[in-house]
Backbone bond lengths (Angstrom), bond angles and torsions (degrees), N, CA, C in turn:
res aa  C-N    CA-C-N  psi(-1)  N-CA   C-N-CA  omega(-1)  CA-C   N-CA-C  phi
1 X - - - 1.445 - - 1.530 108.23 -
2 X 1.009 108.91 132.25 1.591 119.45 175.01 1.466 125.63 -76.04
3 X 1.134 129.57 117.19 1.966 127.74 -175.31 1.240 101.78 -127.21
4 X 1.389 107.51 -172.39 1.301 134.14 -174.51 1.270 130.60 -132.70
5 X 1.378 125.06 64.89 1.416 131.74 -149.05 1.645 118.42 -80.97
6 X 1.242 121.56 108.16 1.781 108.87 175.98 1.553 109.47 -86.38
7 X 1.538 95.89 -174.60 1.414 101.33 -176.91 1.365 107.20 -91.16
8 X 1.113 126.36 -165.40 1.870 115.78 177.68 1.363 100.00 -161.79
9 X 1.479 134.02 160.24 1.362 119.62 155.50 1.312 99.49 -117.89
10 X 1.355 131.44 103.97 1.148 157.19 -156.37 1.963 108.13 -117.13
11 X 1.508 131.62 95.28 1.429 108.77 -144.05 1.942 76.08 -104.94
12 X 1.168 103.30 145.17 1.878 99.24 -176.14 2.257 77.52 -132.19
13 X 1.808 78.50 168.14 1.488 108.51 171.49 1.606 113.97 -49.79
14 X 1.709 125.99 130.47 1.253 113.48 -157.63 1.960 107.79 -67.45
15 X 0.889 113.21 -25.68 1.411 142.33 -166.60 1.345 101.82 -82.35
16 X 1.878 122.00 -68.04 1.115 106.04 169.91 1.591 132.89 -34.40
17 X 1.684 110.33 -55.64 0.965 105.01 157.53 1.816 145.10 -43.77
18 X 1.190 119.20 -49.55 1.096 109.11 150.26 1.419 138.50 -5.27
19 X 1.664 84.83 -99.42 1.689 82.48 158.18 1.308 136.36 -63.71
20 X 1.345 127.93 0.60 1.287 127.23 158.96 1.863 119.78 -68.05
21 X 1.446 92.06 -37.70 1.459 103.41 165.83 1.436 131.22 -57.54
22 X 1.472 104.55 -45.68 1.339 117.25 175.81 1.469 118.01 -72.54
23 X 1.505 101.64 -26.97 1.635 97.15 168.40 1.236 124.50 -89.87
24 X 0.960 127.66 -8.43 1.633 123.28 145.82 1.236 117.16 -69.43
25 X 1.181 133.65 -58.80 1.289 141.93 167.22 1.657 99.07 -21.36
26 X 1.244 118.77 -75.62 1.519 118.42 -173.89 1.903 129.03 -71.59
27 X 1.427 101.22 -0.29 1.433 128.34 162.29 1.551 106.86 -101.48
28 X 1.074 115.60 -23.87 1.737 120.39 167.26 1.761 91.25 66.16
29 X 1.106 93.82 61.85 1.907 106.75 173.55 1.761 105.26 -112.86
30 X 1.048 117.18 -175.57 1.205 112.59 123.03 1.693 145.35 -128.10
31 X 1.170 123.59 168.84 1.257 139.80 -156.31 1.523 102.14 -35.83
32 X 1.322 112.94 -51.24 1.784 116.20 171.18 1.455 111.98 -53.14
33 X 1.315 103.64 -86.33 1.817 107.44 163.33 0.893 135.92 6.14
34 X 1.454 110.04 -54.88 1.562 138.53 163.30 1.721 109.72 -35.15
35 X 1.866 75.94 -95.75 1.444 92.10 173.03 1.734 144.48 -20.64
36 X 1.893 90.36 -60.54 1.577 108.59 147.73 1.498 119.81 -35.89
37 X 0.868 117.64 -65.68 1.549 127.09 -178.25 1.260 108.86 -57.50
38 X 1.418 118.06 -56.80 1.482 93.84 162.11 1.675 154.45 -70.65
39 X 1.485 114.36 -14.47 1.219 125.31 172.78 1.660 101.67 -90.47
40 X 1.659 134.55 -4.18 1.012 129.65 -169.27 1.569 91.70 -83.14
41 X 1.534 126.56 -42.59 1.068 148.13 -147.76 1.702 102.01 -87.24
42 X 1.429 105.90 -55.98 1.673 110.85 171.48 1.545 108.17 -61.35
43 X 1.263 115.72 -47.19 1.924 112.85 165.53 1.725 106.95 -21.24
44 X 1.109 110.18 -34.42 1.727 116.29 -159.29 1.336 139.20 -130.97
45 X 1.192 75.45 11.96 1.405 111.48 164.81 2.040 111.24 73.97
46 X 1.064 109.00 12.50 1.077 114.45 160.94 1.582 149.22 -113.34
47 X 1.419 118.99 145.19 1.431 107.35 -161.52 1.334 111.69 -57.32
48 X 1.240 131.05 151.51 1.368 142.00 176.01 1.817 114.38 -75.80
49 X 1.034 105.41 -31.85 1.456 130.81 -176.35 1.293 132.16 -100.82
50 X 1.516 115.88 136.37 1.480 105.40 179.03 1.745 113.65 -107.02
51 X 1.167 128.97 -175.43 0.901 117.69 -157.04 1.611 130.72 -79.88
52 X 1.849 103.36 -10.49 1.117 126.39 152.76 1.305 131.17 -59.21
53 X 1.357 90.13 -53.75 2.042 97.29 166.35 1.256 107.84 -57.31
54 X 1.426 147.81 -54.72 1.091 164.46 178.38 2.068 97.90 -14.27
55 X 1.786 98.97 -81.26 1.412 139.43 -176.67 1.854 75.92 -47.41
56 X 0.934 146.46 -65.15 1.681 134.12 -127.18 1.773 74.38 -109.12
57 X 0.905 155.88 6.92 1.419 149.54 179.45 1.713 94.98 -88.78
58 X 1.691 93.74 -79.59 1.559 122.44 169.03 1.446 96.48 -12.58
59 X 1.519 110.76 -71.96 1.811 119.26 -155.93 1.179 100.17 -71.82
60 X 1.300 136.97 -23.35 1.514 134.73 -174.34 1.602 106.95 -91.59
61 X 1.741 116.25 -25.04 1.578 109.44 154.32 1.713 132.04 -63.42
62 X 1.304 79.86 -23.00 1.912 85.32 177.93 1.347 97.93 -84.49
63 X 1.083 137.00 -12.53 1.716 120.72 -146.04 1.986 78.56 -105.13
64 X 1.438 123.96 -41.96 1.007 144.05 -170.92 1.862 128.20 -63.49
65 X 1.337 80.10 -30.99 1.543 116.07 -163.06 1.430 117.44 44.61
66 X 1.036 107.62 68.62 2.027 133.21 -179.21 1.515 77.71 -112.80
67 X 1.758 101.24 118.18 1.619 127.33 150.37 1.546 102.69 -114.97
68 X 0.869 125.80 39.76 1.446 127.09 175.63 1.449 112.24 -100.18
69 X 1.545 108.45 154.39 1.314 106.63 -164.42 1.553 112.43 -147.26
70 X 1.082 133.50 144.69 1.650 117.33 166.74 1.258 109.94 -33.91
71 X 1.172 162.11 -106.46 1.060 151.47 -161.49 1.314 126.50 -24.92
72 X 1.686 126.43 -27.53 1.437 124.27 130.68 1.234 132.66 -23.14
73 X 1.089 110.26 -26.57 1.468 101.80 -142.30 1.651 123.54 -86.38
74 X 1.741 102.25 -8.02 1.757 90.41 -172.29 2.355 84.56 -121.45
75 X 1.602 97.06 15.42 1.632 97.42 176.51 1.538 112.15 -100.35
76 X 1.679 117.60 -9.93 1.602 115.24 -168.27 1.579 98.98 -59.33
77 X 1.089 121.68 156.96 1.568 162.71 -168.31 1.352 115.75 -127.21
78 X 1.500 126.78 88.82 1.435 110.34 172.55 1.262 117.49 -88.35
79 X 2.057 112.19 137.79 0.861 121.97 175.16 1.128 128.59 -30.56
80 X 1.256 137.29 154.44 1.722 126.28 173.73 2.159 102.36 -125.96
81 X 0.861 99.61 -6.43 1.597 126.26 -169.73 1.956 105.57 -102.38
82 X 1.281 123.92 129.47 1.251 121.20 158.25 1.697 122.84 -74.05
83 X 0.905 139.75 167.62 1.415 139.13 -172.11 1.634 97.70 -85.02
84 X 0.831 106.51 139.92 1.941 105.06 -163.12 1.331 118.96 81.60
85 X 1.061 105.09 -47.51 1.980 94.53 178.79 1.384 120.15 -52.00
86 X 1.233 125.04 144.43 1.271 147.90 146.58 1.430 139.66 -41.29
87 X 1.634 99.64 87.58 1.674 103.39 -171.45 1.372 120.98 -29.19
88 X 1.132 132.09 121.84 1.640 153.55 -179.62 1.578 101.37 -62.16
């Protein structure tokens, strides 16, 4: 099927990303693709993933260090502070 894809500035979790990277990377997709595939899939109420991907997700959160979880997800807090800086 033929689309029309723009660019977006879309700012996600630094970590999430990561492993979002790496899992395309190891599906040999790319980073959009991905993505697509997954909100096409949540549209419909179905998982995007099988249970292998799942295990190589998991292992790519530890390797990543993403403890994040759905239930995170509408509580994240972005930093306003760099790591080293000096509370204001």
């Amino acid at each position: 099927m033929t689309v029309e894809r723009i660019q977006t500035g879309v700012r996600l979790e630094k970590r999430l990303v990561k492993v979002l990277k790496a899992l395309a990377e190891h599906r040999d997709i790319s980073l959009g693709d991905l993505i697509e595939g997954i909100v096409l899939h949540a549209f419909e109420g179905q998982t995007p993933f099988s249970p292998a991907t799942l295990e190589t997700i998991a292992q790519l959160k530890r390797i990543y260090g993403l403890e994040l979880g759905a239930a995170d997800s509408h509580r994240l807090v972005e930093r306003t502070e760099k790591p080293g800086d000096e509370p204001s």
